[in-house]
N, CA, C and O of each residue as an XYZ file, in Angstrom:
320
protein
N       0.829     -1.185      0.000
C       0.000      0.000      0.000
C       0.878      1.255      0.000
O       0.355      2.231     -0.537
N       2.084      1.417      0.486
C       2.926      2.398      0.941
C       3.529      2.691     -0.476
O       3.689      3.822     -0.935
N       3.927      1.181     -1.284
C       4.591      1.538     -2.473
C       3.879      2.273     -3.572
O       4.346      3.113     -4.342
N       2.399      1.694     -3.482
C       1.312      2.064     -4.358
C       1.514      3.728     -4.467
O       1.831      4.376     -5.464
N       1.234      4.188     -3.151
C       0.697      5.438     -2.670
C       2.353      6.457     -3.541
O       2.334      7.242     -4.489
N       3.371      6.045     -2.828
C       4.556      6.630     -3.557
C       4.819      6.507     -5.277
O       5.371      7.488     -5.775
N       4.582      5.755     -5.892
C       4.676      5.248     -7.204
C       3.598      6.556     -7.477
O       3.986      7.471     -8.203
N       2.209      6.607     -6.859
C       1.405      7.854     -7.084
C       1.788      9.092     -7.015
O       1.580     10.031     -7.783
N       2.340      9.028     -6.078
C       3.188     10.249     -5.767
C       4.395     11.079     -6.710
O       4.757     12.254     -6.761
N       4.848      9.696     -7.487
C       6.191     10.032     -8.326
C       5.748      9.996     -9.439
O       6.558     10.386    -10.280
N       4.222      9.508    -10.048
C       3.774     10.222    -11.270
C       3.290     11.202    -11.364
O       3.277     11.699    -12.490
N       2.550     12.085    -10.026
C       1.860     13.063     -9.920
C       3.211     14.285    -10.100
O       3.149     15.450    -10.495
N       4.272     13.552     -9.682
C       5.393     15.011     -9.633
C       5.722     14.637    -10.647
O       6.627     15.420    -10.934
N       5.573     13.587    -11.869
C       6.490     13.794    -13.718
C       5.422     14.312    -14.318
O       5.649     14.964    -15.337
N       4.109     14.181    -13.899
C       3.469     15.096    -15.024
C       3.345     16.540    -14.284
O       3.537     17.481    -15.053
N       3.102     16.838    -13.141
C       2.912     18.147    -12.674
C       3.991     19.269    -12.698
O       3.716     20.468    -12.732
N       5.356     18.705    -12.677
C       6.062     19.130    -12.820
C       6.612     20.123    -14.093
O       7.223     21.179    -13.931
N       6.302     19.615    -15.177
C       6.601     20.498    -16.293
C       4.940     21.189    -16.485
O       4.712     22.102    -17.278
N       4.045     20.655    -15.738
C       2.719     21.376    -15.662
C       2.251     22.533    -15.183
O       1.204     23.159    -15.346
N       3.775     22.791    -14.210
C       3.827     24.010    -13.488
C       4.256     24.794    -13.513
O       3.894     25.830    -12.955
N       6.062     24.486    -14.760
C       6.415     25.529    -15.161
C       5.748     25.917    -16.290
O       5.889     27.106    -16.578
N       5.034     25.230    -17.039
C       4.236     26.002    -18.427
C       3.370     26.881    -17.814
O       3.119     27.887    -18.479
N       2.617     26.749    -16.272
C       1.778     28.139    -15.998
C       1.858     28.766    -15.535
O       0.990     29.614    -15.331
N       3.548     28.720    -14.835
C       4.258     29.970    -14.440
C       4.782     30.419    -15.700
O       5.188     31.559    -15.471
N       4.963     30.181    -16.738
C       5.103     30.833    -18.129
C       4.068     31.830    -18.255
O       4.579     32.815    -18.789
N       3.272     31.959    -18.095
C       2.001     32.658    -18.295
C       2.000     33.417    -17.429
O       1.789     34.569    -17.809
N       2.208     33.242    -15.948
C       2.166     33.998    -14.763
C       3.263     35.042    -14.839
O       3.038     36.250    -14.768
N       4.391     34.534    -14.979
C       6.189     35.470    -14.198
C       5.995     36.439    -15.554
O       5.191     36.215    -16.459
N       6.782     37.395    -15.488
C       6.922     38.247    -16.219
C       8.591     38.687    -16.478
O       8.991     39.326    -17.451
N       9.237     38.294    -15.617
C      10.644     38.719    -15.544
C      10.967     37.228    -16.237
O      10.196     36.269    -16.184
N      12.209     37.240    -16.867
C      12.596     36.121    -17.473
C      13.637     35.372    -16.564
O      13.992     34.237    -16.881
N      14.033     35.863    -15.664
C      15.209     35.769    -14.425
C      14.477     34.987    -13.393
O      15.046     34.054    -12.826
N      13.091     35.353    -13.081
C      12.397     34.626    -12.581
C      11.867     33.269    -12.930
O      11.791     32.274    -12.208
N      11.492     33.437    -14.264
C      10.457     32.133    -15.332
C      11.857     31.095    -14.753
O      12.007     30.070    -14.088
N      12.579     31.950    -15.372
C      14.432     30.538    -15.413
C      14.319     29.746    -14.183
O      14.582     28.545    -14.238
N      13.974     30.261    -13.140
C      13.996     29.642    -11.775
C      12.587     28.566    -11.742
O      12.751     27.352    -11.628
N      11.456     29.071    -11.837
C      10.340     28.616    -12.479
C      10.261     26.967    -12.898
O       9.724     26.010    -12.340
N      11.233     27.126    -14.433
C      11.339     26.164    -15.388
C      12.521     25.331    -15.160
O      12.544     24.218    -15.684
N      13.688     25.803    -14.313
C      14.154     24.473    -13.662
C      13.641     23.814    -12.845
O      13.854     22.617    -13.038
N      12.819     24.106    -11.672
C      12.421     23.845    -10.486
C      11.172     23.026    -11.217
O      10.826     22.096    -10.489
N      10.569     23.081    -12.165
C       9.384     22.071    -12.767
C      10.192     20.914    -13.397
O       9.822     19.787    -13.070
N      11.273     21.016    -14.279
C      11.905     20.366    -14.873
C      12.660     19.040    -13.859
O      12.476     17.829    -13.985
N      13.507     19.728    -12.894
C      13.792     18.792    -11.790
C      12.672     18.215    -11.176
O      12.598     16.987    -11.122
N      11.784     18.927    -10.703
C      10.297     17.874    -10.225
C       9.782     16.793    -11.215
O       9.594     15.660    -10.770
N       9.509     17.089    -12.682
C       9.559     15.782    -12.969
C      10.419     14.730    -13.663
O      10.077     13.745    -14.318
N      11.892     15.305    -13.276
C      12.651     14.229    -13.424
C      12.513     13.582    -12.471
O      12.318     12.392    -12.720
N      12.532     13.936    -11.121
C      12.550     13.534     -9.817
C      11.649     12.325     -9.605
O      11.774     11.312     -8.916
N      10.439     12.893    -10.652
C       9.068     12.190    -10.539
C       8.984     10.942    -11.686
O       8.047     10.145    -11.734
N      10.056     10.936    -12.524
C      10.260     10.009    -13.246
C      11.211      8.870    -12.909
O      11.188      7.671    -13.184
N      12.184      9.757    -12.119
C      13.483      8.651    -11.644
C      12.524      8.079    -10.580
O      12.267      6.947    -10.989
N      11.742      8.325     -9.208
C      11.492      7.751     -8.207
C      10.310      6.800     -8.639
O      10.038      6.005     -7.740
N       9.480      6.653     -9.848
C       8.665      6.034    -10.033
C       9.611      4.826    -10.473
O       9.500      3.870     -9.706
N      10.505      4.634    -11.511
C      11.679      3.509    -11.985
C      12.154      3.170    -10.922
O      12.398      1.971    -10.786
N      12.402      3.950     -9.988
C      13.149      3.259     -8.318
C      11.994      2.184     -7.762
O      12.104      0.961     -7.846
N      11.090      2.758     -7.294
C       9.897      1.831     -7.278
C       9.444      0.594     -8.358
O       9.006     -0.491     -7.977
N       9.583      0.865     -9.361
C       8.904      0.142     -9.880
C      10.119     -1.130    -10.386
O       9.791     -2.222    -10.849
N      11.601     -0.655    -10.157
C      12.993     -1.915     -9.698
C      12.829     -2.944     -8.660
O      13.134     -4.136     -8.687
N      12.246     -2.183     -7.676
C      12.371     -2.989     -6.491
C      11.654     -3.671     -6.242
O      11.699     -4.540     -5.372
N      10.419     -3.283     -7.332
C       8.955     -4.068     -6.987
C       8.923     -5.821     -8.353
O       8.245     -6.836     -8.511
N      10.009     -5.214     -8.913
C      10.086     -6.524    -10.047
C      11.388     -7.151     -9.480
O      11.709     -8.106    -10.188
N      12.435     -6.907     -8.229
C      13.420     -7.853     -7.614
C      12.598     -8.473     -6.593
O      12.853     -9.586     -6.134
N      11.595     -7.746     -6.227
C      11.116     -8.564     -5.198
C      10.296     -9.767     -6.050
O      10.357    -10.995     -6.104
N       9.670     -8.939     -6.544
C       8.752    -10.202     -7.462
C       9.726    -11.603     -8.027
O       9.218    -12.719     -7.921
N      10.836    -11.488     -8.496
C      11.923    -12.325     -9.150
C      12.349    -13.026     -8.132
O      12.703    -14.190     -8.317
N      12.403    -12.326     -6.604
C      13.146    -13.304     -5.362
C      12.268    -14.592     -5.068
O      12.537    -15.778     -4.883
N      10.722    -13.601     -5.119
C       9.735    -14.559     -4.726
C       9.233    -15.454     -5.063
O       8.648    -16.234     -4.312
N       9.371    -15.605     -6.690
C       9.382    -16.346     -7.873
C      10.671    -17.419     -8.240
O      10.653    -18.237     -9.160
N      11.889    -17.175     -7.192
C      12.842    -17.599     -7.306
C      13.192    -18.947     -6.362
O      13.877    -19.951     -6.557
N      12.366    -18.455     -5.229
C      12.532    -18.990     -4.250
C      11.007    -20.201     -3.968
O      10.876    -21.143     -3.187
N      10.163    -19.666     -4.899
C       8.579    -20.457     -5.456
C       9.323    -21.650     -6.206
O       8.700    -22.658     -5.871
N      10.306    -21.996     -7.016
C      10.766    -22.182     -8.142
C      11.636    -23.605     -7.477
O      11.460    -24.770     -7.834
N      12.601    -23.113     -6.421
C      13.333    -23.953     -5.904
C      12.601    -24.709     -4.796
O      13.207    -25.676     -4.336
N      11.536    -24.459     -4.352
C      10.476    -25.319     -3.146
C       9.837    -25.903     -3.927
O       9.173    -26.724     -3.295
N       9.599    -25.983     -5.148
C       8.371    -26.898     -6.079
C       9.746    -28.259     -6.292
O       9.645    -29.462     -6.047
N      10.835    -27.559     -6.773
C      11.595    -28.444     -7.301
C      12.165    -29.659     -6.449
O      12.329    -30.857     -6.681
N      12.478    -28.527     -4.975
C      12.981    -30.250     -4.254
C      11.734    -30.842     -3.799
O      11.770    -32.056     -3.603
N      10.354    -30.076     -3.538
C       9.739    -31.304     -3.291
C       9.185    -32.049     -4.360
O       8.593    -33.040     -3.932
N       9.159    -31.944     -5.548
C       8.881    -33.030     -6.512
C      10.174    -33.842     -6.596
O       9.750    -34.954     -6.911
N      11.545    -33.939     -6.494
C      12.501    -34.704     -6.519
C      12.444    -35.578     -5.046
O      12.790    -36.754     -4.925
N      12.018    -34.863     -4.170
C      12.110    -35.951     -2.847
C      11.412    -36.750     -2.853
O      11.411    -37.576     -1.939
């Protein structure tokens, strides 16, 4: 549930992120400002792209351990 909720979390910041500097485009008026703006969206959804792939690594090693370890309990007990 915790991973779910974060994985949510880290798509809501890759799309919102460049969602926010396009309407501070519209908003800022100084271009010194926008600059600050449009990195600070840009890093949010990289942020929001890398932490969703972090999640979504750990959630296919776990799956592979569990599947790994499913794999080797079928096997010795059909050989015993």
């Amino acid at each position: 549930m915790f991973s779910s909720a974060c994985k949510l979390l880290a798509l809501t910041m890759a799309v919102f992120g460049p969602f926010f500097a396009g309407v501070m485009y519209h908003l800022v008026r100084q271009p010194e400002v926008y600059a600050f703006f449009l990195a600070f969206g840009i890093m949010l959804g990289l942020a929001g792209i890398l932490g969703f792939a972090s999640f979504e690594r750990q959630e296919r090693r776990q799956h592979q351990a569990h599947m790994a370890i499913g794999r080797g309990f079928w096997r010795t007990g059909s050989e015993g």
